[in-house]
PyMOL commands that place a pseudoatom at each C-alpha (Angstrom):
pseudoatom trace, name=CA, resn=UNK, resi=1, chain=A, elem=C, hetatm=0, pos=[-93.238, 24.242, 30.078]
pseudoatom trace, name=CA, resn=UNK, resi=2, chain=A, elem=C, hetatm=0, pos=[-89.518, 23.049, 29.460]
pseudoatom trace, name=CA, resn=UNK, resi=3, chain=A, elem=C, hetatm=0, pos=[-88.804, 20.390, 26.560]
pseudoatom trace, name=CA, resn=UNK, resi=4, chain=A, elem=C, hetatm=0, pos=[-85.933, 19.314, 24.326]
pseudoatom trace, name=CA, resn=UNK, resi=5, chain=A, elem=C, hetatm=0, pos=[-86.184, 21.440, 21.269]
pseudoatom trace, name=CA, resn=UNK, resi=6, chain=A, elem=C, hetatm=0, pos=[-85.270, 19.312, 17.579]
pseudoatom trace, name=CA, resn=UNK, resi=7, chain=A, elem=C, hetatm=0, pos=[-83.262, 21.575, 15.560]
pseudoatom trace, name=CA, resn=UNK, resi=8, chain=A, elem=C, hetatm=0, pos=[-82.919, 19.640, 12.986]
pseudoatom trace, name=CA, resn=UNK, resi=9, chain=A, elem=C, hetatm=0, pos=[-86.004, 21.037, 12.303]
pseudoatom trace, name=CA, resn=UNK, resi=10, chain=A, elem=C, hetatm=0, pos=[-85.886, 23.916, 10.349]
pseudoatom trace, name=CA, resn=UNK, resi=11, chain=A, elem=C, hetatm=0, pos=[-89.215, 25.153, 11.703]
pseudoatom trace, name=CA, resn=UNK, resi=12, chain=A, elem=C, hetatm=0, pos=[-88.082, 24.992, 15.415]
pseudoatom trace, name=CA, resn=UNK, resi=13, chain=A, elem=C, hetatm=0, pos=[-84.718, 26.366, 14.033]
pseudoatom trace, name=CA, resn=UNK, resi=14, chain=A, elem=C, hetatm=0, pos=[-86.565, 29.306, 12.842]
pseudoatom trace, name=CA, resn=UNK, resi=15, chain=A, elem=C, hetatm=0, pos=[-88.590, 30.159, 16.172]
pseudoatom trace, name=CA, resn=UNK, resi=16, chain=A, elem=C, hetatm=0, pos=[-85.412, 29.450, 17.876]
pseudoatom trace, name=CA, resn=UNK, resi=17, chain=A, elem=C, hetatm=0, pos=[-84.181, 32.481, 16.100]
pseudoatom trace, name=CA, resn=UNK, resi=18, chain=A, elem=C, hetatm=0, pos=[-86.583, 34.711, 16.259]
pseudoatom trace, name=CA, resn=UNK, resi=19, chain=A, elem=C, hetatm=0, pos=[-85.866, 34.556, 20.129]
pseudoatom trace, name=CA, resn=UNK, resi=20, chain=A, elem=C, hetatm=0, pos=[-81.898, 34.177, 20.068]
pseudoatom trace, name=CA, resn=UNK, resi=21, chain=A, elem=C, hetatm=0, pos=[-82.097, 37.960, 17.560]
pseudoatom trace, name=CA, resn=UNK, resi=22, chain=A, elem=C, hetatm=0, pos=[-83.775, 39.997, 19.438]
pseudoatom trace, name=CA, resn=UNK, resi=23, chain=A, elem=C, hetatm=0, pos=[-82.265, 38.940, 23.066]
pseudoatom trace, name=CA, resn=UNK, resi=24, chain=A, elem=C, hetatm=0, pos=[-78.517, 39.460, 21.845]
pseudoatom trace, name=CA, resn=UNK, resi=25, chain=A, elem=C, hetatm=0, pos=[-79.373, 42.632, 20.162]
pseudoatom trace, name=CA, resn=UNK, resi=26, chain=A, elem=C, hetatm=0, pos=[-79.877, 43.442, 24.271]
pseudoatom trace, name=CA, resn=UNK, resi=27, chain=A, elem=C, hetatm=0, pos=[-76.611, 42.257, 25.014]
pseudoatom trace, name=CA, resn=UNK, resi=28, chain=A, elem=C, hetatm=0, pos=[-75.037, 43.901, 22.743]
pseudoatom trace, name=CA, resn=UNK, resi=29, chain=A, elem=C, hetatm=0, pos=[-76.876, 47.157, 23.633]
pseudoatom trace, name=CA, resn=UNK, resi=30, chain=A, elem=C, hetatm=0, pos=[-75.162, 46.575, 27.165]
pseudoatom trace, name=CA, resn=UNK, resi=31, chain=A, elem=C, hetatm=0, pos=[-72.192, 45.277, 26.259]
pseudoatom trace, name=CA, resn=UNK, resi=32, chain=A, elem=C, hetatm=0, pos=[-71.357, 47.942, 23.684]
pseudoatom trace, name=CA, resn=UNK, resi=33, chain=A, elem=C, hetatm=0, pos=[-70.403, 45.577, 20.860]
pseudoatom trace, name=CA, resn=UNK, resi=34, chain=A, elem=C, hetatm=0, pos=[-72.597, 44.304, 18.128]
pseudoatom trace, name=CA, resn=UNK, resi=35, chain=A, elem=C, hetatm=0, pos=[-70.437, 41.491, 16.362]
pseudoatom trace, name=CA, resn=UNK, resi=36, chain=A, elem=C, hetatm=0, pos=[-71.662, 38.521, 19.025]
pseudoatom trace, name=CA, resn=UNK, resi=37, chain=A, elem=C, hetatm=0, pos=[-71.597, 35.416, 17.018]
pseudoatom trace, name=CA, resn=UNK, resi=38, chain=A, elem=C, hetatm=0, pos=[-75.148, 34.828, 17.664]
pseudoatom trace, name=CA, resn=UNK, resi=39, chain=A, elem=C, hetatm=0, pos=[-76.124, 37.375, 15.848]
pseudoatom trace, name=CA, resn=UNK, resi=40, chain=A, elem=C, hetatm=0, pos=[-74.708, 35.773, 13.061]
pseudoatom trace, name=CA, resn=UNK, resi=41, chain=A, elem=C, hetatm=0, pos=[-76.465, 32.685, 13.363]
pseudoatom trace, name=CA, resn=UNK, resi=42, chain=A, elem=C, hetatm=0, pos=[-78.652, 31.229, 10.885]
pseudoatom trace, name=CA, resn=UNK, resi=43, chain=A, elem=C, hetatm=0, pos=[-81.171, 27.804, 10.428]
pseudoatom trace, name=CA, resn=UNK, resi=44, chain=A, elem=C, hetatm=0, pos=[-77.718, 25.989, 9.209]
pseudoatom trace, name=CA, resn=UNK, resi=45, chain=A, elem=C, hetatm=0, pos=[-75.650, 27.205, 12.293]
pseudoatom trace, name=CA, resn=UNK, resi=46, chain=A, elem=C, hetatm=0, pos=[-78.047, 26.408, 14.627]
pseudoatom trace, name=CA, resn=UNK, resi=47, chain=A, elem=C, hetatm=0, pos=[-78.076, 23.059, 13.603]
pseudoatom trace, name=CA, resn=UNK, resi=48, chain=A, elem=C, hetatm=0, pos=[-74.828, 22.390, 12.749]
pseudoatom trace, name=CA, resn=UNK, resi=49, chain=A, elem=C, hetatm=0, pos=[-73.824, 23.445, 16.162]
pseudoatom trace, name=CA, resn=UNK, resi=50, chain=A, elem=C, hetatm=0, pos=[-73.561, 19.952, 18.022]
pseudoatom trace, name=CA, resn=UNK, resi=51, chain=A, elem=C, hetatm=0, pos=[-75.626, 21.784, 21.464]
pseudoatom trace, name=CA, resn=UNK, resi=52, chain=A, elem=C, hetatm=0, pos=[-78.076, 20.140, 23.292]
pseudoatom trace, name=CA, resn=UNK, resi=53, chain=A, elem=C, hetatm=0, pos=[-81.518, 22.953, 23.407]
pseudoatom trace, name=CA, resn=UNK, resi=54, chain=A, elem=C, hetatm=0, pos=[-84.293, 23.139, 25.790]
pseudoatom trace, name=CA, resn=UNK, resi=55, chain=A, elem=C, hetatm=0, pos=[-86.867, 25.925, 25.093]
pseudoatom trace, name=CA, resn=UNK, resi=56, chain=A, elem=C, hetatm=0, pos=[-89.351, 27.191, 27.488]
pseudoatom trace, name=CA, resn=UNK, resi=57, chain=A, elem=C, hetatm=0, pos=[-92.722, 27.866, 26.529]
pseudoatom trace, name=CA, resn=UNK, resi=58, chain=A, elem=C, hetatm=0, pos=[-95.510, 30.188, 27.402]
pseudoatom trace, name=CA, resn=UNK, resi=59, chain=A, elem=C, hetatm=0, pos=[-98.845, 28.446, 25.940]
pseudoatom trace, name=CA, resn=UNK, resi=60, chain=A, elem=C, hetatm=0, pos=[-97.398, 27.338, 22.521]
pseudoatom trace, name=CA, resn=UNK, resi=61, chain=A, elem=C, hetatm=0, pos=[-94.896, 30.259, 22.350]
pseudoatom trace, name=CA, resn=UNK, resi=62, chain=A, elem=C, hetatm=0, pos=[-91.130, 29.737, 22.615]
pseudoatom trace, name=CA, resn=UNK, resi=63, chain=A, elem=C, hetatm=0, pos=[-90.267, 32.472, 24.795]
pseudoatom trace, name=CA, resn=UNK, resi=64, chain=A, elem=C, hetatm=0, pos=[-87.040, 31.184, 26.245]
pseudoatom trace, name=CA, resn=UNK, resi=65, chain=A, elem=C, hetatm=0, pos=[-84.322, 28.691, 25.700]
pseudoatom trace, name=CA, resn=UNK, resi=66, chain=A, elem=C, hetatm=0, pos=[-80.752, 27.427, 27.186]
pseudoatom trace, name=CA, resn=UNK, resi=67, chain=A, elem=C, hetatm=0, pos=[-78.074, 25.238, 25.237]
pseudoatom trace, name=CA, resn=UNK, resi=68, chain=A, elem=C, hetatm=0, pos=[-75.177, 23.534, 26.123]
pseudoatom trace, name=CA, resn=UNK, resi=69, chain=A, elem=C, hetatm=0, pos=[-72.462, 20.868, 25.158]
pseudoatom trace, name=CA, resn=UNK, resi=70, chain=A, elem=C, hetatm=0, pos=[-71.658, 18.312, 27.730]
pseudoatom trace, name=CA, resn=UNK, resi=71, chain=A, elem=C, hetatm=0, pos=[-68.169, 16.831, 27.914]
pseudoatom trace, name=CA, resn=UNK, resi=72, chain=A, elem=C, hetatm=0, pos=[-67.452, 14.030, 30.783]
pseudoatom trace, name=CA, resn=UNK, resi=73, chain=A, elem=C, hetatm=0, pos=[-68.792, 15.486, 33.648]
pseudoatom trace, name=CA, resn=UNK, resi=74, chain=A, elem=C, hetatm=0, pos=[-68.465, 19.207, 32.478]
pseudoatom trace, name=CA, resn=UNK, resi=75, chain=A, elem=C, hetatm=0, pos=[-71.298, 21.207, 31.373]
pseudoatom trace, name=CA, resn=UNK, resi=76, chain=A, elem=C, hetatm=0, pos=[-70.513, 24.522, 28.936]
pseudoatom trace, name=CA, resn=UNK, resi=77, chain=A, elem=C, hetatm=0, pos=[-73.647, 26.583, 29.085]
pseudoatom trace, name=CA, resn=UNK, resi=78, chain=A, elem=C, hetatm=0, pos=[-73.341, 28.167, 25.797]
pseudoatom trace, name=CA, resn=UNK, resi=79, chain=A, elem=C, hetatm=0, pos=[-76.803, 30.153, 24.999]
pseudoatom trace, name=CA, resn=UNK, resi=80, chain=A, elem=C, hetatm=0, pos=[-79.227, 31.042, 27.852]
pseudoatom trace, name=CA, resn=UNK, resi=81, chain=A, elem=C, hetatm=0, pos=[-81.816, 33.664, 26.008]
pseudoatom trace, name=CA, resn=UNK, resi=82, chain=A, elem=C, hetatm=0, pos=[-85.385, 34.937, 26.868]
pseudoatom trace, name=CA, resn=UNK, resi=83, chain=A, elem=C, hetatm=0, pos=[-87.668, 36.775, 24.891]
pseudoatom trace, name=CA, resn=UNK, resi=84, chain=A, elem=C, hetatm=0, pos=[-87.367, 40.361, 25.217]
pseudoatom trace, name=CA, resn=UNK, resi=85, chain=A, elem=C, hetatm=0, pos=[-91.127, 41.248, 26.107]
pseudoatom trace, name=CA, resn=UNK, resi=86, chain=A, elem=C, hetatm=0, pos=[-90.660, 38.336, 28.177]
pseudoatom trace, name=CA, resn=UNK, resi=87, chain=A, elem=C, hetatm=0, pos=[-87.920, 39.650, 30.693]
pseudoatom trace, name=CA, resn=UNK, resi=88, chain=A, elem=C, hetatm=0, pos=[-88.078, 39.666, 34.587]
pseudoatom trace, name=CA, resn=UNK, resi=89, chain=A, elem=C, hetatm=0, pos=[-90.672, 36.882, 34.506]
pseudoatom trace, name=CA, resn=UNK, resi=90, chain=A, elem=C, hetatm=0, pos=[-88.164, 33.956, 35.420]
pseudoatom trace, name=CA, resn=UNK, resi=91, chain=A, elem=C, hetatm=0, pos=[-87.796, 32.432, 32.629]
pseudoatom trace, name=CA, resn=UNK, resi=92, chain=A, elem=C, hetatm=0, pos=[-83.945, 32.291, 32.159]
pseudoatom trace, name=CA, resn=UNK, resi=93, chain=A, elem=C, hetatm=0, pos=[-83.835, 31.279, 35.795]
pseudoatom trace, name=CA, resn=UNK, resi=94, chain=A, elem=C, hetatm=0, pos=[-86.363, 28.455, 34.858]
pseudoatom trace, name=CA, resn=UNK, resi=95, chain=A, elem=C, hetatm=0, pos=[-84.038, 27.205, 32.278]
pseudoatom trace, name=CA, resn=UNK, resi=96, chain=A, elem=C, hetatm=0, pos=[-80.786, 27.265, 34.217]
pseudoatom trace, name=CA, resn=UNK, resi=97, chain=A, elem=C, hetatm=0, pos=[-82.671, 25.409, 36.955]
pseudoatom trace, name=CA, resn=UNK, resi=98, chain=A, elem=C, hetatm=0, pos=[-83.864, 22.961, 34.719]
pseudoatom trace, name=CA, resn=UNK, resi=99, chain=A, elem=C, hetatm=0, pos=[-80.526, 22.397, 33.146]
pseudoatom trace, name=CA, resn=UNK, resi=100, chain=A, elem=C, hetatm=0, pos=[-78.666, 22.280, 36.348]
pseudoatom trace, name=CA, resn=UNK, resi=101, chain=A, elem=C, hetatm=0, pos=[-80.796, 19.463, 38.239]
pseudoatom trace, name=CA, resn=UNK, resi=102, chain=A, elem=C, hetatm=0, pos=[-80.962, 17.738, 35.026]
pseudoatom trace, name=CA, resn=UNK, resi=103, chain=A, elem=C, hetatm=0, pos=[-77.684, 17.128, 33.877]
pseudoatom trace, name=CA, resn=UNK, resi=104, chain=A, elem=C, hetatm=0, pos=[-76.430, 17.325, 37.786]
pseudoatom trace, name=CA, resn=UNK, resi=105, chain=A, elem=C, hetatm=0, pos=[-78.882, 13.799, 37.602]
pseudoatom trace, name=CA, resn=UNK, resi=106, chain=A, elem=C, hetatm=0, pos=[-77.114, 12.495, 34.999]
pseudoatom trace, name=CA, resn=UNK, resi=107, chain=A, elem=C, hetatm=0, pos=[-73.464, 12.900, 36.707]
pseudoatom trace, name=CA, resn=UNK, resi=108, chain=A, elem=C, hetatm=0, pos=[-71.919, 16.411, 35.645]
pseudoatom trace, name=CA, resn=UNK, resi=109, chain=A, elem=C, hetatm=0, pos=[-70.126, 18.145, 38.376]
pseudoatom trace, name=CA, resn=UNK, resi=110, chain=A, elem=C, hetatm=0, pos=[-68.850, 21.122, 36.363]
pseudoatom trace, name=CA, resn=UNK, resi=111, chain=A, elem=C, hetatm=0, pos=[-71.031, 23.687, 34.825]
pseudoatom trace, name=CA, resn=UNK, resi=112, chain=A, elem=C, hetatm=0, pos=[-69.502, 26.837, 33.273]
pseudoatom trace, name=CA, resn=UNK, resi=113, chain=A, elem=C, hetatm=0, pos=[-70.580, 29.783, 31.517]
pseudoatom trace, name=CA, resn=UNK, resi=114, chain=A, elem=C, hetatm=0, pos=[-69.586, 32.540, 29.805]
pseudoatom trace, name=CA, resn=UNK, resi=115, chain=A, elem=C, hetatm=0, pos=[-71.112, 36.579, 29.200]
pseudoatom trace, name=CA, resn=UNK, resi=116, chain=A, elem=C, hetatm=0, pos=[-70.500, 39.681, 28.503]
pseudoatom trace, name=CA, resn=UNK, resi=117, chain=A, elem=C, hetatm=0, pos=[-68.530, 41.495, 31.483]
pseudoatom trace, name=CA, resn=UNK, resi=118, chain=A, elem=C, hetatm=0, pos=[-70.707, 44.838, 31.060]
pseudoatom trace, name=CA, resn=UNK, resi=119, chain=A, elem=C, hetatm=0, pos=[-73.838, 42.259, 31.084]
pseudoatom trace, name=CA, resn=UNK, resi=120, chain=A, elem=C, hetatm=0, pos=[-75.532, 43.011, 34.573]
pseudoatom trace, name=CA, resn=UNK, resi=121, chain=A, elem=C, hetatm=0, pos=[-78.318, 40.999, 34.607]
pseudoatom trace, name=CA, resn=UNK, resi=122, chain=A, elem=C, hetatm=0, pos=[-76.627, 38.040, 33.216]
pseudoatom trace, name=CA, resn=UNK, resi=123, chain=A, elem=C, hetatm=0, pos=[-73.408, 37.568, 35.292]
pseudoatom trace, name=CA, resn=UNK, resi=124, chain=A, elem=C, hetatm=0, pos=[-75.964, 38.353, 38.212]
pseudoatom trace, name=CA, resn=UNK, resi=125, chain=A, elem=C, hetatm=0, pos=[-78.403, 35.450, 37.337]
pseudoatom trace, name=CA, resn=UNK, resi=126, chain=A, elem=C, hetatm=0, pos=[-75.255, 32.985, 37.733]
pseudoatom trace, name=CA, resn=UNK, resi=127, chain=A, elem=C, hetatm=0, pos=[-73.932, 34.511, 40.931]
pseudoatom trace, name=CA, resn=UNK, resi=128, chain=A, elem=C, hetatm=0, pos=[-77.637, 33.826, 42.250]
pseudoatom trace, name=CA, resn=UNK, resi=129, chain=A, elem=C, hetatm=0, pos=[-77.867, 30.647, 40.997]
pseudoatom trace, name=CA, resn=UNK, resi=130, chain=A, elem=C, hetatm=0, pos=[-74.193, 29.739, 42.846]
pseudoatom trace, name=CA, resn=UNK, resi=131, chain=A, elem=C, hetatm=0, pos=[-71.615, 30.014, 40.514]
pseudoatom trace, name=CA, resn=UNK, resi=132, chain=A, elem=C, hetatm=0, pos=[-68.297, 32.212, 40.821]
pseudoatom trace, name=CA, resn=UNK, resi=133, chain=A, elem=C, hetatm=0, pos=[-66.442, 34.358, 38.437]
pseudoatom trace, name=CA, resn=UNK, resi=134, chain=A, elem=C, hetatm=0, pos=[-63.071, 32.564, 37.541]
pseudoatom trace, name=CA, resn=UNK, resi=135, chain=A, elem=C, hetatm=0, pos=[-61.918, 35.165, 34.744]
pseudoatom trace, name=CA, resn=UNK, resi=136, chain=A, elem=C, hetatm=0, pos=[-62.373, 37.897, 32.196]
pseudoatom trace, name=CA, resn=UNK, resi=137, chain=A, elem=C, hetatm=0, pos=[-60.729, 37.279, 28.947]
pseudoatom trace, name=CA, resn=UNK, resi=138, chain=A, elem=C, hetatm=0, pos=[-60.856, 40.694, 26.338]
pseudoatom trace, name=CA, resn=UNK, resi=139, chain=A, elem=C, hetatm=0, pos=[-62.630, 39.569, 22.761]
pseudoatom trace, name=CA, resn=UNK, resi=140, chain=A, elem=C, hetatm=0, pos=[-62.403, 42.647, 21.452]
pseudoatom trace, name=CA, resn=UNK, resi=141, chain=A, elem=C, hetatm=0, pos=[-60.768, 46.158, 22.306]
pseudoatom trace, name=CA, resn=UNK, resi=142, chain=A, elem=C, hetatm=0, pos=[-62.742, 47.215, 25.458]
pseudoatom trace, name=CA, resn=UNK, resi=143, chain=A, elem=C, hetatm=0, pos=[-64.963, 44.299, 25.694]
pseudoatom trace, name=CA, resn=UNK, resi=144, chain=A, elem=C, hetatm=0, pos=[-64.368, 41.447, 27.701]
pseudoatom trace, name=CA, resn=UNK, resi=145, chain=A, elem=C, hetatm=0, pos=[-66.006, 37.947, 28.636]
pseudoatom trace, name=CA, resn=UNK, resi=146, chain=A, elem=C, hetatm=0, pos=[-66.097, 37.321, 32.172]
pseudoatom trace, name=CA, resn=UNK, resi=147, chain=A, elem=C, hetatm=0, pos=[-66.386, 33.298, 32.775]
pseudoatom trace, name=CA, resn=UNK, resi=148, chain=A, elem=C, hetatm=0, pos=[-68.037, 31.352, 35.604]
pseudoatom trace, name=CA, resn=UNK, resi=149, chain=A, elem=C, hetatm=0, pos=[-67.935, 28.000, 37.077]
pseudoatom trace, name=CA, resn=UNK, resi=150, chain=A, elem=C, hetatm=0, pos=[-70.428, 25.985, 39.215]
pseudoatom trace, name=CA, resn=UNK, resi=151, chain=A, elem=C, hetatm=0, pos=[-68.474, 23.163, 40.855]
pseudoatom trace, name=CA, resn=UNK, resi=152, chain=A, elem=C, hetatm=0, pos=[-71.326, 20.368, 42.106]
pseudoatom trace, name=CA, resn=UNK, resi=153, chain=A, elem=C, hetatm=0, pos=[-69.637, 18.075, 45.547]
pseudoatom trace, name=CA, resn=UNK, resi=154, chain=A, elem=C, hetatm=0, pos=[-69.609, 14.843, 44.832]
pseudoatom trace, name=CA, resn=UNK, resi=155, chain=A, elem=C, hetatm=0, pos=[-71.364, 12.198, 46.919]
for i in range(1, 155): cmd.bond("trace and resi %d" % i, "trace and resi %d" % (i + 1))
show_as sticks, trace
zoom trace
């Protein structure tokens, strides 16, 4: 099940976390660089971050979630994450469909996203779910961002 996650709450902040940890530490495994700001978050970050969150959960487990900030009729995807012994079960792809059809609904024609270049299974979850690479921007010596774009016709 998909809902809004409140985290203002600093419970929901918490299991938020306890996700968001242990999925970048994966990223950064593939990506070869540890200092992704996510990592860094806390409760306060979280919540002072001004993203909209929907978490997806197994029973009452979060096991998933995707955030964004919506500006006009853009969309910036900035945190899709899945549980770790919860990979490969459609969950991330759950989320992004959610969040597409959604906010598609409510009149954004722009969706775009950022990961990790070396990040396989990420940049390969957006090309499936139609979007195109549009750039690679280096963050750090020998580590670079590659950034997509969904485009949605209008009608």
């Amino acid at each position: 099940m998909i809902e809004l996650l409140n985290v203002s709450d600093a419970a929901v902040a918490r299991r938020l976390l306890a996700v968001q940890i242990p999925a970048y530490r994966i990223e950064a495994e593939l990506i070869g660089f540890y200092d992704i700001p996510p990592l860094r978050d806390t409760v306060a970050t979280l919540q002072a971050s001004g993203e909209t969150f929907f978490g997806y959960y197994l029973a009452d487990e979060l096991v998933g979630a995707i955030s964004y900030k919506r500006e006009g009729e853009t969309v910036d995807i900035h945190r899709l994450i899945v549980s770790p012994a919860h990979f490969r079960k459609g969950i991330a792809s759950a989320l992004l469909r959610y969040l597409l059809e959604a906010e598609a609904e409510a009149g954004a024609t722009r969706f775009v996203v950022s990961t990790g270049d070396k990040n396989t299974p990420a940049k390969e979850l957006y090309i499936r779910h139609g979007f195109t690479e549009v750039g690679r921007v280096e963050v750090a010596p020998g580590v670079n961002l590659a950034s997509f774009v969904k485009e949605k016709e209008r009608e």
